[in-house]
C-alpha positions, 0 to 999 in steps of 0.5 A: 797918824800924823797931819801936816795941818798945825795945831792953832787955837788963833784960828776964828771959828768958822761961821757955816755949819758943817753938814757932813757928820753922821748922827747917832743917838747913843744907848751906852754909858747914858744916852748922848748924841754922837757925831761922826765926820772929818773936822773940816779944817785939817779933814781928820775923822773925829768923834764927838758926843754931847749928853742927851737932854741935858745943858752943858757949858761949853770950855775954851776960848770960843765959850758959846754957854749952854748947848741950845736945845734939840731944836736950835741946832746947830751946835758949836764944838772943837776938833777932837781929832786923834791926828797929830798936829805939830805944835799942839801944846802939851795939855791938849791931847785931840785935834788941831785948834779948829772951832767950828759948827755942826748942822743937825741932819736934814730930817732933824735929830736921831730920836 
């Protein structure tokens, strides 16, 4: 699969959260957070999943530090998604650049 949307990290994140991802609460391999959605810069269905209950830093060049707690949302992520970019370079093999955030669910997180 293949997107005629271009890789670019030059991209500025975008600033309003995006609400159409799915929330799960995840059992296998360790509790974790799962959203599904379309990334809404290049609109290809991504995945993406942060531990439960715990801190992680976030990597590359739109470092947020410390994942906010539960109740800070929303949380900032890249696109993870499995399409084809052109230019993307050869270490990144997901998504197309985009930086962007993600709204928890009206009725708060999944418990």
């Amino acid at each position: 699969m293949s997107s005629p949307v271009p890789y670019s990290e030059q991209n500025k994140p975008l600033t309003e959260a995006s609400g159409r991802f799915r929330w799960e609460l995840r059992r296998e391999g360790g509790w974790s957070y799962e959203v599904t959605g379309e990334c809404p810069r290049c609109r290809c269905p991504m995945t993406k999943s942060w531990p439960y209950g715990q801190y992680t830093p976030t990597k590359g060049p739109f470092d947020r530090g410390p994942r906010p707690a539960e109740d800070d949302g929303p949380w900032f992520t890249r696109c993870t998604c499995a399409s084809r970019h052109e230019n993307r370079p050869a270490g990144e093999d997901r998504g197309c650049g985009a930086g962007f955030w993600i709204a928890f669910p009206p009725q708060g997180l999944p418990r």
